[in-house]
C-alpha positions in Angstrom: -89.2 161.1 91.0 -85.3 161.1 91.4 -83.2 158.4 93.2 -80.3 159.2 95.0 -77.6 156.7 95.9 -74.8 156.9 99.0 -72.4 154.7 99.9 -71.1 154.7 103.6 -68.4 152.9 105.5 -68.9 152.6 109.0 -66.7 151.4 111.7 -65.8 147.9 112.9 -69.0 145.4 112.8 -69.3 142.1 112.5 -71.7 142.0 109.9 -72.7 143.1 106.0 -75.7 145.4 106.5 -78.0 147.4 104.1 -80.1 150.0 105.5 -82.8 151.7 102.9 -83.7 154.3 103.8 -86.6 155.7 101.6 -88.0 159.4 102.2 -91.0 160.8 100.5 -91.4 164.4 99.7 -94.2 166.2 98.5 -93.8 169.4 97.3 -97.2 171.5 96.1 -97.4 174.6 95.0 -100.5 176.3 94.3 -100.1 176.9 90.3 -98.8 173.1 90.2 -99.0 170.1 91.7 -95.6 168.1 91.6 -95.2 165.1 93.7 -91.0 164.3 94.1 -89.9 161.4 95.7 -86.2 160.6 97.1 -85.2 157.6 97.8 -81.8 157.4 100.0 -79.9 154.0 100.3 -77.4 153.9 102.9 -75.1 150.9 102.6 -72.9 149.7 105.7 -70.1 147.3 104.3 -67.7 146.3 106.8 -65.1 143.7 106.3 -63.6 142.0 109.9 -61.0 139.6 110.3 -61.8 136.7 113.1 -60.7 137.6 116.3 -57.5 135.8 116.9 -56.0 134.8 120.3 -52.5 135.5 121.4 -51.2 134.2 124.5 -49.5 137.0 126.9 -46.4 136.3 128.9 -48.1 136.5 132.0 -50.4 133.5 131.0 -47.6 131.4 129.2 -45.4 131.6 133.0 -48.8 130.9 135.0 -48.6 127.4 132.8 -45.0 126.8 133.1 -45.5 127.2 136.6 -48.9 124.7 137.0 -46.6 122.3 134.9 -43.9 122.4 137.2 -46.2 122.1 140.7 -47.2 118.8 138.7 -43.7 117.1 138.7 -42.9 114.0 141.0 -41.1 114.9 143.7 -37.5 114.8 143.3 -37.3 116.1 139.6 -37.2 119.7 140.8 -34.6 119.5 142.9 -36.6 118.7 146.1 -35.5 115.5 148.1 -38.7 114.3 148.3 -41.8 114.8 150.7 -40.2 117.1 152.9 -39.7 119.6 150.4 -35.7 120.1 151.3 -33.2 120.7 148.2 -31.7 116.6 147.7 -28.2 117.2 149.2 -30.2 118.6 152.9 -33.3 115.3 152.2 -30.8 113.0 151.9 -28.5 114.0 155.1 -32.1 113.8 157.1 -32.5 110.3 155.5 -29.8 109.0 157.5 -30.7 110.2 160.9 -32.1 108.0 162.9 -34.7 108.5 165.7 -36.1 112.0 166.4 -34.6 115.2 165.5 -35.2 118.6 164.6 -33.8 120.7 161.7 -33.8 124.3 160.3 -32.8 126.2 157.1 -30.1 129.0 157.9 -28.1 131.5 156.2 -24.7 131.5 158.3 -22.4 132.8 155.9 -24.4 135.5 154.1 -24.0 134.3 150.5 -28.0 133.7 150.2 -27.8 130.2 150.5 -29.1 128.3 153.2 -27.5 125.8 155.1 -28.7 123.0 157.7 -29.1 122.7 161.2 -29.7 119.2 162.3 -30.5 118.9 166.4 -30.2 115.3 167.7 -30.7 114.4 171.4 -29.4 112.0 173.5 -29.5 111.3 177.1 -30.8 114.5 177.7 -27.8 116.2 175.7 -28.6 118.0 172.8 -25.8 117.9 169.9 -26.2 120.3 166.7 -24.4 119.7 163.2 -24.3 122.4 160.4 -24.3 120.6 157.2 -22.6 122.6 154.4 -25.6 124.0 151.2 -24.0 120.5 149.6 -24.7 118.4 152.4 -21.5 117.9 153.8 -21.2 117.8 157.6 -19.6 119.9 159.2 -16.3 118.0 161.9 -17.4 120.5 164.6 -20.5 119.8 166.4 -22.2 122.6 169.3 -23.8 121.3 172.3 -27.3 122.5 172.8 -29.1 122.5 176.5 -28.8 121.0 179.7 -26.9 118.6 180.5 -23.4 118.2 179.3 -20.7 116.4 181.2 -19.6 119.2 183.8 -23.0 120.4 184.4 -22.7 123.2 182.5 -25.9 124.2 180.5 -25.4 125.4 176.5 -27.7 127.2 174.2 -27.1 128.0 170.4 -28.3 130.7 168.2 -27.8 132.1 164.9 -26.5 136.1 164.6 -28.8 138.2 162.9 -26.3 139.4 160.8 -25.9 136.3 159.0 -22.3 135.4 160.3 -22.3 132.5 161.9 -23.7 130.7 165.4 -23.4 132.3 168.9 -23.0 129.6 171.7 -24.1 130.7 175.1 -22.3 128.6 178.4 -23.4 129.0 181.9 -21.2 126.8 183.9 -22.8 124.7 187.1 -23.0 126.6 190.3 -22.2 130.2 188.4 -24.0 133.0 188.0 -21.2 134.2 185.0 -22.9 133.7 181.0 -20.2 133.7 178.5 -21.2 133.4 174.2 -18.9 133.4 171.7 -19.9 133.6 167.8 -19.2 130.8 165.8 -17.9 131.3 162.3 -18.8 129.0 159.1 -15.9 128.9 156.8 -14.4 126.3 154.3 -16.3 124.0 155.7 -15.7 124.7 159.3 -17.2 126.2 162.3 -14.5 128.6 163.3 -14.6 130.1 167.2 -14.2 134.2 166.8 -12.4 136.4 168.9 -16.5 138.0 169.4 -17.2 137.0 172.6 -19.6 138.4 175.7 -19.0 137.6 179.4 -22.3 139.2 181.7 -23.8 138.2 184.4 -27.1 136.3 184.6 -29.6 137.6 182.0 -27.9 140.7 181.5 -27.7 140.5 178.1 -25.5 143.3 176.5 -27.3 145.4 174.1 -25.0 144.8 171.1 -25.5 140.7 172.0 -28.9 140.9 172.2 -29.3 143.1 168.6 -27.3 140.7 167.3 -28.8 137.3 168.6 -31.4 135.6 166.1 -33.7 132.7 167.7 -33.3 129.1 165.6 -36.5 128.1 164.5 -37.2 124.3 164.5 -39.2 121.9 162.8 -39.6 118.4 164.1 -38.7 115.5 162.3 -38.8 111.4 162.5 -36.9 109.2 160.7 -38.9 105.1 160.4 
């Protein structure tokens, strides 16, 4: 009987393992009988390192980001409840009564700034306050109402450039809007200005007119 040894590395396991395998073979001849055996012994050593874990970037931002939804309110740059960056929380603060508010672009830089609408005695007064919070001198008239009957609307431009201001005067049929321009701290009156009748709305003004969106607010 002969014995025959081989040695085989496999791939990747996770564990030592010995495999005999043992194969009889009989070989017989007529003139003589000769009984051969092999025996074959396959070894499987593999050596593996412990998986490791390493954090991806996607996972290490999802936890920055849980961490920061955690914060108190305020340390983020928020004002508080409402959500609003500080300088716009804390001009709201000081309102009293009702109002309404919206976020705006009106200069085009990509920073917002705020629209504060108060109301009283039926007149509606809007002030822009500056992406610091600094209130804007000029204030628009918003609705019916004012003092010679005329009645007012504002709007943003689409365009990012400003306010458009719409005045029908009492008793006429004759619309006029001018656009309002935001600079150094100012609201500025252009030389853009549209005179129609009624609700004919020029083309160009009515491409050009974007729609304030407000949200209601109360101050205790």
């Amino acid at each position: 009987m002969a014995a025959m040894h081989l040695k085989h590395l496999s791939g990747p396991a996770v564990a030592l393992s010995t495999v005999a395998l043992v194969a009889t073979l009989s070989a017989c001849s007529d003139n003589n009988e000769d009984d051969s055996s092999v025996v074959v012994t396959v070894t499987s050593e593999v050596t593996t390192t412990p998986a490791t874990t390493t954090a991806r970037a996607g996972a290490s931002m999802t936890a920055t980001a849980d961490s920061r939804a955690t914060e108190e309110p305020g340390t983020d740059g928020t004002g508080g409840d409402n959500g609003l960056p500080a300088p716009f929380s804390t001009a709201l603060d000081n309102v009293d009564g009702a109002y309404q508010y919206s976020l705006m672009d009106l200069t085009g830089d990509g920073e917002p700034e705020l629209l504060l609408r108060e109301e009283s005695d039926g007149i509606g007064t809007i002030t822009v306050f500056t992406s610091d919070g600094t209130a804007v001198p000029t204030t628009l008239q918003d609705g019916p109402g004012g003092p010679d009957g005329a009645t007012y609307s504002v709007a943003a431009t689409s365009d990012q450039t400003g306010l458009l201001t719409t005045e029908t005067p009492a008793g006429l049929d004759t619309t006029t809007t001018v656009r309002w321009e935001l600079s150094g701290g100012y609201l500025q009156r252009t030389s853009d200005s549209w005179t129609y009748i009624g609700g004919l709305v020029p083309l160009d003004l009515a491409a050009r007119t974007q729609e304030i969106s407000w949200t209601d607010g109360t101050t205790d």
